[in-house]
C-alpha positions in Angstrom: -88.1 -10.1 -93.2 -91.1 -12.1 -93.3 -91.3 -14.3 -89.8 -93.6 -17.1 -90.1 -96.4 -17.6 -87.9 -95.2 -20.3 -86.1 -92.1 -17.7 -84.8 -94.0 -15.0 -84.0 -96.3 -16.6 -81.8 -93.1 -18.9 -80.3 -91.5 -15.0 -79.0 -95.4 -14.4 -77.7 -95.5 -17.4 -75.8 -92.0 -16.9 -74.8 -91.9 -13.6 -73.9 -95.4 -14.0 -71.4 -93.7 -17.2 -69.6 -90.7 -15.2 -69.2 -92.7 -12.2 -67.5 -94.9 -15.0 -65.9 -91.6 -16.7 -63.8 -90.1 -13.2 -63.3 -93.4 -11.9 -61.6 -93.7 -15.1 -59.6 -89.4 -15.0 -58.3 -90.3 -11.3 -57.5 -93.3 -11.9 -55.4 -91.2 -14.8 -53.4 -88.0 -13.1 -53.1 -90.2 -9.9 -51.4 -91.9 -12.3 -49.1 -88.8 -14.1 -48.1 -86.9 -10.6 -47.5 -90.0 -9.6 -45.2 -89.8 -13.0 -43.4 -85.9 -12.5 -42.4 -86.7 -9.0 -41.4 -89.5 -10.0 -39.1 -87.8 -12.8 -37.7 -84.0 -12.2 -38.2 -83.4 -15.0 -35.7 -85.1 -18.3 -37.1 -83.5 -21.5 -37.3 -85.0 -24.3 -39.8 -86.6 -27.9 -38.4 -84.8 -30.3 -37.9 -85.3 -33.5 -40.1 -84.0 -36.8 -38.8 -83.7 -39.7 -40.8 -84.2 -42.7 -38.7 -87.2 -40.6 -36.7 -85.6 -40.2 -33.5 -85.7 -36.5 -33.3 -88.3 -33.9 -33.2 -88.6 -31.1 -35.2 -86.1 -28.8 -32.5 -83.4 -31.9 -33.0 -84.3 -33.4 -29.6 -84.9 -36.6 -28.6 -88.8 -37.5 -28.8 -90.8 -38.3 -25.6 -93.0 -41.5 -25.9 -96.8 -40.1 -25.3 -97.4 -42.7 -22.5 -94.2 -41.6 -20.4 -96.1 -38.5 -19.8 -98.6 -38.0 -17.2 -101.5 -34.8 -17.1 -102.9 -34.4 -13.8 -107.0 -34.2 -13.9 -107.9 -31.2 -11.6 -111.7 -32.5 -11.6 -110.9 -36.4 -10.1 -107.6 -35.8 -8.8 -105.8 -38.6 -10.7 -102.5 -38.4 -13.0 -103.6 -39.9 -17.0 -101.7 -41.0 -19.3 -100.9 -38.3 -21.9 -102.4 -40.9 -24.7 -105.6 -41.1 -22.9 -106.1 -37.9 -21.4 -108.7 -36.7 -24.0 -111.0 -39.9 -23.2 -110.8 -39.3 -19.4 -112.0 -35.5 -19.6 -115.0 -36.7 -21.7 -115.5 -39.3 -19.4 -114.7 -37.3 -16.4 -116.5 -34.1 -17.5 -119.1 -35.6 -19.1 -122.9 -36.1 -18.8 -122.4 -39.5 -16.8 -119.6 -39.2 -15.1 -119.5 -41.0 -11.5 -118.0 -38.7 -9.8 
């Protein structure tokens, strides 16, 4: 019953990767059955394929159809742009 070398350290090496993959689909399979008990009720993204859909499977809004009203001038900005008016608007300069 002589094993090589070659065999023995083949079972090491197979043996650790074994315990290695085992450890790793325990860890998951724990945090996966804590994720459906916290939040028995989620529902996956949605993924379209010709990029028509958001993430909820409804249809996406273009940026510039939407309007944020400025409470500091008073004026409705484009959605798009909105971040540039409040620097300009709240900013060091502004005119008004």
């Amino acid at each position: 019953m002589s094993e090589t070398v070659e065999t023995i350290s083949h079972g090491i090496y197979h043996n650790l990767i074994t315990t290695l993959i085992q450890d790793l689909v325990a860890r998951e399979t724990t945090k996966e059955q804590l994720l459906r008990a916290r939040y028995p009720d989620l529902k996956p993204y949605y993924r379209s394929p010709d990029h028509q859909l958001d993430i909820n499977g409804k249809p996406k809004q273009q940026e510039s159809s939407q309007y944020l009203h400025c409470d500091n001038c008073d004026r409705d900005v484009s959605a798009n742009r909105f971040a540039a008016h409040l620097q300009r608007c709240l900013g060091r300069g502004s005119r008004r």
